[in-house]
N, C-alpha and C positions, 0 to 999 in steps of 0.2 A: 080083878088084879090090875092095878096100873101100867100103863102103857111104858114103854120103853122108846128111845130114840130110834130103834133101830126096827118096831112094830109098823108096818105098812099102811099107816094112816096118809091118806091123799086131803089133798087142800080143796082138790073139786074132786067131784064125781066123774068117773071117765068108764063108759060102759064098752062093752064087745060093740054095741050098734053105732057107738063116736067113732072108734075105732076103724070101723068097717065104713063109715060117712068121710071122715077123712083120706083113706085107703083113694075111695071113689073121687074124692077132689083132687089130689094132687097126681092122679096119676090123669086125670082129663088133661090138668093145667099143666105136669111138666113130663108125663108117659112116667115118672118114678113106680114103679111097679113094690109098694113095702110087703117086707114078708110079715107073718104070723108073726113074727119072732120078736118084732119094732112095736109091740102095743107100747112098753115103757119108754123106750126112745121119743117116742110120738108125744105121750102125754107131757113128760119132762120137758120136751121144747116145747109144745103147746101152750103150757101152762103158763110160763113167760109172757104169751102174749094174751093169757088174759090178764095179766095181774098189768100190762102195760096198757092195755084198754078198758081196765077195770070193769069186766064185765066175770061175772059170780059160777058161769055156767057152761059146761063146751056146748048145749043145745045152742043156747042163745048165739055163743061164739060164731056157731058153722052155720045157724039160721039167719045170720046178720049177715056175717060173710058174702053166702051162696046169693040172697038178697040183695046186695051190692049197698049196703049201708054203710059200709066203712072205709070208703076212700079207698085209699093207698093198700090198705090191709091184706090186699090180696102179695102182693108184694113179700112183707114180712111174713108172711105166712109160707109164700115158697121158699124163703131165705132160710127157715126156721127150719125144713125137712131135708134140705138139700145137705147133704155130706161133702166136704171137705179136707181131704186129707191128702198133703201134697210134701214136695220138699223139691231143695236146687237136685238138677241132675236125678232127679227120682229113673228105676229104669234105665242107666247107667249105657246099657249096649246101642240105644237107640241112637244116642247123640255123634258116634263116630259115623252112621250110616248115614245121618243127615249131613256131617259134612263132607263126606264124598260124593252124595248127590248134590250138591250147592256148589260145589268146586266145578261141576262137569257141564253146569248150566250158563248161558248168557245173557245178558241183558238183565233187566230189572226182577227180582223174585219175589213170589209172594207167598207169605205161610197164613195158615190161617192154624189157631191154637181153640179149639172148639169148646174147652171147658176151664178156662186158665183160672180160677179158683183162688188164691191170694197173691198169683203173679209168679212164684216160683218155677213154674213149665215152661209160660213164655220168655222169660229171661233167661232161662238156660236155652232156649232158644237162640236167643241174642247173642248169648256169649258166647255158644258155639259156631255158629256163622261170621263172628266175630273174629276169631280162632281160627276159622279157614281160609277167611281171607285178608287176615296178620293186619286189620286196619279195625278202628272204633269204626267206622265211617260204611260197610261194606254197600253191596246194592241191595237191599234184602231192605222189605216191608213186611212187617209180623199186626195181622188181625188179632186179637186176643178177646174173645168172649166170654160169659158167664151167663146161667138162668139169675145169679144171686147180684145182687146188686151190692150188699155189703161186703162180700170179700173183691168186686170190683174196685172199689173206694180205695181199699186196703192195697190191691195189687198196681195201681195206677200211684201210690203215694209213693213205693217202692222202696218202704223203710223195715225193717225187720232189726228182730235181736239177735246179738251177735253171735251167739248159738245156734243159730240155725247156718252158720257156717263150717261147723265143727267138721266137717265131712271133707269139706271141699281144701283144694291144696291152696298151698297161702299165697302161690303165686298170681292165679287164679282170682285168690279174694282182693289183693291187691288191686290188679288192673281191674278189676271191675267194682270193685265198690269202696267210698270213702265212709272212714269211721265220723261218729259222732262226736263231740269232745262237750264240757260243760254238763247243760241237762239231758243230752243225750249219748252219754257214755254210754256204751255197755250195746248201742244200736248202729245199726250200717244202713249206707243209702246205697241204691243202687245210678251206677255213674250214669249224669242226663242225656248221653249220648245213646245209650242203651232206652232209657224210657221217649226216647226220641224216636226210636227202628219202632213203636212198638202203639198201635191205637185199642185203645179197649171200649168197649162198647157192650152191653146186656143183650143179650140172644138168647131166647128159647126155643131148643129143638124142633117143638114139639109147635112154633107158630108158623100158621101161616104163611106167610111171608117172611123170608130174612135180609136185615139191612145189608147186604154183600153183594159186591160185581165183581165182574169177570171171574178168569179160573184162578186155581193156585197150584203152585211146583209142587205144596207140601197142605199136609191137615194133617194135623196131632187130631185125634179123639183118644186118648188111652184114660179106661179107666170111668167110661161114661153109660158103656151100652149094657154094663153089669146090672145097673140097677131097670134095665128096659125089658118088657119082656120081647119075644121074637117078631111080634108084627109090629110092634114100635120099632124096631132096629133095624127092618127089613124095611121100612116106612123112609128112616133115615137114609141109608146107606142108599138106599135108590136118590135120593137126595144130595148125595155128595159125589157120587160118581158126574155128574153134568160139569158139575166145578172144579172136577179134577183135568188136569191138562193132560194129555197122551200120555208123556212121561212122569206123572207126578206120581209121590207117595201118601199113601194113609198108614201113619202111626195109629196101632191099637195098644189096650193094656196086655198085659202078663196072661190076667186067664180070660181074655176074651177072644172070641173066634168065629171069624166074618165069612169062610169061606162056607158054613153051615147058613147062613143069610143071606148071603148075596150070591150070583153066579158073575155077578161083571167084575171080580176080583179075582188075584191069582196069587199067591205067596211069595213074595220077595226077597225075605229071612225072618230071623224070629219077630211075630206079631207084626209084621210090616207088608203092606199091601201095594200091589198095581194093578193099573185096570189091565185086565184080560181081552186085550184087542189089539189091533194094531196099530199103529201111527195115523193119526187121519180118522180111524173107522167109527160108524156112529158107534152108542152103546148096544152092548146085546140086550135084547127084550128078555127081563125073567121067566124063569119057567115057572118059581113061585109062587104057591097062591097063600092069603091069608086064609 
């Protein structure tokens, strides 16, 4: 019987044991923990890059790879698994709590935005502290990172279509972004004063080492430790507590939940975190074990 468009013929071969080899790569390289559920997710962006490396095989692909024969590749590879799904203002309750905390503070501030994904978190960032303190100009420095290098590009460019405003009030879109005119009708920049408060840089959780000093007033992570499983997240959050300043917040997402992970946090309001100590005191040692 002939095939049909819509018969599940694949262009490569992609087995349960690819499946489970990649599983194993991206969760060493970025702690992504994918469920059973992602084998087609997986192969469907996989497949891109072989057809971009011209290579006929996922063996060959992840035997190349893991072998370090491909340059860069490791690179596009975590780009390729890493999820994306953001918007201005995503989370909505969060932003009024940040600027009552940035109002109460003095001196120089500093946020750190832990998964800023195509720029839309840290900018509502911007605009909100922007907003609190009734000036483009405020004292506020915004870290913004990503594992993904590509939607880094995209968020530091600061350009989006104009759709992706539909949400936001127009007084809002006004002061902070200038329309496009000519070949770029239909697009918005976001004003330079704003990608000014704002340095973006590649960080992965999950290294060694991360390029950051001193503490910060504020960490957005929402929306990141979903995909971790418990001792990656207990790994991190022990990790961010050092770089939290006495008073400072940790923004998480909607269904995530730190106080099952960490002990040196305490509740603040919805998904909003402080450290569990006093002014001055070291951290509490966990009681946690992996």
């Amino acid at each position: 019987m002939p095939q049909t468009k819509t018969d599940s013929v694949k262009e490569f071969d992609f087995t349960g044991k690819d499946f489970e080899r990649v599983r194993a790569m991206i969760y060493k390289r970025a702690g992504i923990a994918l469920a059973d559920s992602k084998q087609e997710m997986v192969y469907s962006r996989l497949a891109r890059r072989l057809r971009a490396t011209g290579i006929s095989s996922f063996v060959r692909y992840l035997d190349d790879l893991e072998a370090g024969r491909m340059g860069d590749e490791w690179e596009a590879f975590t780009n390729a698994l890493t999820t994306n799904l953001t918007s201005f203002f995503r989370e909505a309750h969060h932003f009024p709590l940040l600027a009552e905390h940035v109002k109460k503070l003095s001196g120089p501030i500093t946020i750190w935005c832990s998964a800023s994904s195509t720029g839309e978190e840290p900018y509502s960032i911007a605009m909100t502290v922007c907003e609190a303190f009734n000036t483009l100009t405020p004292p506020v420095t915004i870290i913004a990172t990503d594992i993904d290098t590509n939607v880094l590009a995209t968020a530091a460019n600061g350009v989006y279509n104009l759709d992706r405003l539909d949400k936001m009030p127009a007084d809002r879109a006004r002061r902070f972004f200038l329309r496009g005119k000519g070949d770029r009708e239909g697009q918005v920049r976001v004003r330079p004063e704003l990608r000014q408060m704002i340095t973006f840089k590649p960080l992965n959780l999950l290294a060694d080492s991360w390029p950051l000093t001193g503490q910060f007033d504020v960490i957005f992570c929402r929306n990141v430790m979903i995909y971790f499983d418990k001792a990656t997240q207990r790994k991190i959050l022990s990790r961010f507590v050092p770089l939290m300043k006495s008073d400072a917040l940790l923004f998480a997402g909607h269904s995530e939940n730190f106080l099952y992970v960490s002990d040196s946090l305490k509740l603040r309001g919805k998904t909003v975190y402080e450290l569990d100590q006093p002014r001055g005191a070291a951290p509490k040692a966990s009681s946690h074990r992996t």
